[in-house]
C-alpha positions in Angstrom: 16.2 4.9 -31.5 13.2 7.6 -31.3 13.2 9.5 -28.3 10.3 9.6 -26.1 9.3 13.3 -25.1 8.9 13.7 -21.2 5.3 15.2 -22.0 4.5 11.6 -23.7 6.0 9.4 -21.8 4.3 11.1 -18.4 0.7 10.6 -20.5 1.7 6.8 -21.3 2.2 6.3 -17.6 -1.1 8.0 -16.8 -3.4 6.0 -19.4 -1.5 2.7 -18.6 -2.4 3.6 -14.9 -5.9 3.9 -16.0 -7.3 0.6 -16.3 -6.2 -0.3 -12.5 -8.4 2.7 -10.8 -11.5 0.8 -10.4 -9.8 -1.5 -8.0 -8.1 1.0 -5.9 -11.3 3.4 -5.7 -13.1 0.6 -3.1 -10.7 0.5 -0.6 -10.3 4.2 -0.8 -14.2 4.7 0.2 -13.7 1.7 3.3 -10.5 4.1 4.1 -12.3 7.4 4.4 -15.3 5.3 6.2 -13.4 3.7 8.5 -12.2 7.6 9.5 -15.6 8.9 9.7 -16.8 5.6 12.0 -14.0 6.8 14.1 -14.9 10.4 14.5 -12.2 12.1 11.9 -12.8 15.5 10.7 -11.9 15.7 6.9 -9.2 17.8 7.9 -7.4 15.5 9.7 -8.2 12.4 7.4 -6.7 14.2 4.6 -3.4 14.9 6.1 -2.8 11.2 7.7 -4.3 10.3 4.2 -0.9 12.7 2.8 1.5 11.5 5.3 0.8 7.7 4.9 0.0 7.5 1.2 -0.4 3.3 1.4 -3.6 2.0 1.8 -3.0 -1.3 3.9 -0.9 1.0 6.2 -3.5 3.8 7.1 -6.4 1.2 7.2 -4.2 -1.2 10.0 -3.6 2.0 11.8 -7.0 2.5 11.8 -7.7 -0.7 13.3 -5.2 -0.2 15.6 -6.4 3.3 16.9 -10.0 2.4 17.0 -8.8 -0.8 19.5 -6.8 1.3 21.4 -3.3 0.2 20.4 0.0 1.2 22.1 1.3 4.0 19.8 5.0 2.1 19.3 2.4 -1.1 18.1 1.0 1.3 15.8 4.4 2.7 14.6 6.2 -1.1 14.4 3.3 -2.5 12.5 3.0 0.0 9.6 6.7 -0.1 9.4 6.5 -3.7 9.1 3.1 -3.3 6.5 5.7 -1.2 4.0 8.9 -3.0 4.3 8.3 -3.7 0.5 8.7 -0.3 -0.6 12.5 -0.9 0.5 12.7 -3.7 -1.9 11.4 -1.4 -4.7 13.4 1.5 -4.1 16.7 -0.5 -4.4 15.5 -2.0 -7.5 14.4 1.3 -9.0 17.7 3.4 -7.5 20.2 2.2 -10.6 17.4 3.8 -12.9 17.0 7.4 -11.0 20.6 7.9 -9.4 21.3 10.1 -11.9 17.6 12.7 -11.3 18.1 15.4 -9.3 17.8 14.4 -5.1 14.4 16.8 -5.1 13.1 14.4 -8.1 13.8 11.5 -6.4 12.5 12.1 -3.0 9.0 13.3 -5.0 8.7 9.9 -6.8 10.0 8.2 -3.5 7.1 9.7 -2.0 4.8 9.2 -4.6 5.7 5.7 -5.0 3.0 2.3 -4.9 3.1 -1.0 -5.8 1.3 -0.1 -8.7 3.7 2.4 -10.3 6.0 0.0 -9.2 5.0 -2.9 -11.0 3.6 -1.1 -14.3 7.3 1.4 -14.2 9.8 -1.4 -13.8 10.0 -3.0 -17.2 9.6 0.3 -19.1 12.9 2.1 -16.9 14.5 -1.1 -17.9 14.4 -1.0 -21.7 14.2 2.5 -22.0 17.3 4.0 -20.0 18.7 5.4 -22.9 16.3 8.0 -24.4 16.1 8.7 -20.5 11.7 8.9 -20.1 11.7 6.1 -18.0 11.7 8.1 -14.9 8.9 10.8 -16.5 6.3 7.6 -17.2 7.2 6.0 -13.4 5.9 10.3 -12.6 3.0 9.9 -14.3 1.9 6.2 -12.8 2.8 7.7 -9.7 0.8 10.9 -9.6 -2.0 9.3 -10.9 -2.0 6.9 -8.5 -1.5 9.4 -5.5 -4.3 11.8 -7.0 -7.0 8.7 -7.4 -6.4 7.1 -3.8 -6.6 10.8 -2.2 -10.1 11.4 -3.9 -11.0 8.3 -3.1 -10.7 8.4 0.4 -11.8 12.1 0.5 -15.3 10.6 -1.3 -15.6 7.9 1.2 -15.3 10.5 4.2 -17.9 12.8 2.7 -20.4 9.6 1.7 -19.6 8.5 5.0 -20.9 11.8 7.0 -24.3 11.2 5.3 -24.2 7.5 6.4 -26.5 6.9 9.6 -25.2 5.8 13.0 -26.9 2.8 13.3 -25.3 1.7 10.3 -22.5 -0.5 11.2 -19.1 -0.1 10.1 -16.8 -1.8 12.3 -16.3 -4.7 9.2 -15.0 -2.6 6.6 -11.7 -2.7 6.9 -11.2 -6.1 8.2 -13.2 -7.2 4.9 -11.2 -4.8 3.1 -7.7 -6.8 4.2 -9.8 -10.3 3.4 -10.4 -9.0 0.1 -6.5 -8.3 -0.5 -5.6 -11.5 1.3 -7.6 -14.0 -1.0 -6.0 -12.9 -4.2 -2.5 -12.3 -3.1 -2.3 -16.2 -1.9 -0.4 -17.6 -5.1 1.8 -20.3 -3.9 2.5 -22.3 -1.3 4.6 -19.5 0.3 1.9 -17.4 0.6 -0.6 -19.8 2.0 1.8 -20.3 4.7 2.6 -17.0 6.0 -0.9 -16.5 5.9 -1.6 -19.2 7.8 0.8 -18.8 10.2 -0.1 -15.4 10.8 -3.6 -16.4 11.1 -3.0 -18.4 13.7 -0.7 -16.5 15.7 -3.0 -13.6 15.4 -5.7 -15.7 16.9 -3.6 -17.2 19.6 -2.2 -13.5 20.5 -5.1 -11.9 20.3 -4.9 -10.7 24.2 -1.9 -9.8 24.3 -1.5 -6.3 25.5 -1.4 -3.3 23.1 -2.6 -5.5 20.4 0.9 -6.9 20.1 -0.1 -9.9 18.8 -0.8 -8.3 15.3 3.0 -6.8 15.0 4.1 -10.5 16.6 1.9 -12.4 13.8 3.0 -10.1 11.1 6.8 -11.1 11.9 5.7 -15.3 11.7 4.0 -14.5 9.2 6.7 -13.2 7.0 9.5 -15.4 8.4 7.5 -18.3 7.6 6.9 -17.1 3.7 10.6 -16.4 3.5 11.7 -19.6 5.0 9.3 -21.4 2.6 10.6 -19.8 -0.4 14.2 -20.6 0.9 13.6 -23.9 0.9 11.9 -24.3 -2.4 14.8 -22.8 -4.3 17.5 -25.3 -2.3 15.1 -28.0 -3.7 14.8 -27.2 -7.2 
């Protein structure tokens, strides 16, 4: 078996990356919008933009903040937003146990469902020439380098943008536009339609609870679906 160099196996994981750049670089600009329609300096858009580093995250805390939200809402809801990144870490862990803890934490931190999805298979069948981990690093970084400038674009277009111009939709469009294409099955429809509702019903609640409370039916209701497809088949 050849072995892949770390230098070529980071480039493969950039250029496989690539292709999937012109769908992230929208909801960067609506992201760095959003900031600017709520009064951010670049400053501090840039370093929530570091801390977060996930999109649906920072742009619900956005909508949170701008309608006042109870900061534990805030806190509870992104938590809830990246419970994925849970799942993926425990499936990636038996492939990086072995790179140093510094390493790990980097790609940890680095990590999306992007270079998830694209890194899986390849650390998978190529654990033994050991460049798995160096192409999930360069899926990653490139990943973490075109949402940054993204968002950093979007703040900068947005200064120029009049006041009169409107930009209290963005980011709900921006979560319609990832809900349409992410309803698969008929576990998907549900939670979303559950959480639909209950977000609707909720939607006086105080501290905009009823997001974080329609969040959790939502999810429940996807799992509990799922569950009971695979008892049936």
């Amino acid at each position: 078996m050849q072995r892949t160099t770390a230098k070529a196996a980071f480039f493969d994981g950039v250029r496989t990356l690539l292709p999937l750049t012109p769908g992230v670089l929208p909801f960067g600009l609506v992201t760095g919008l959003a900031a600017v329609d709520m009064g951010y300096s670049p400053g501090t858009t840039l370093g929530m933009t570091l801390l977060f580093f996930a999109g649906s995250a920072q742009m619900a805390a956005f909508q949170l903040l701008k309608n006042d939200a109870y900061a534990l809402v805030i806190l509870l809801t992104t938590i809830v937003i990246n419970l994925r990144f849970v799942m993926y870490s425990a499936s990636l862990a038996p492939h990086l146990h072995h790179l140093p803890r510094s390493l790990r934490w980097s790609l940890s931190y680095l990590l999306s469902d992007q270079a998830y999805a694209l890194s899986i298979v390849r650390l998978s069948s190529a654990e033994q020439d050991g460049s798995g981990h160096w192409f999930l690093a360069g899926t990653a970084l490139s990943m973490w380098l075109c949402w940054v400038l993204s968002v950093m674009v979007g703040v900068f277009v947005g200064a120029g943008i009049p006041q009169t111009w409107s930009l209290e939709f963005a980011i709900p469009l921006s979560f319609l536009a990832l809900l349409v294409p992410a309803i698969r099955n008929s576990a998907s429809l549900s939670a979303a339609t559950v959480a639909g509702i209950i977000a609707i019903l909720a939607a006086g609640m105080p501290y905009n609870l009823g997001l974080l409370l329609a969040s959790c039916c939502g999810i429940m209701t996807g799992l509990t679906v799922e569950s009971l497809q695979r008892r049936a088949a």
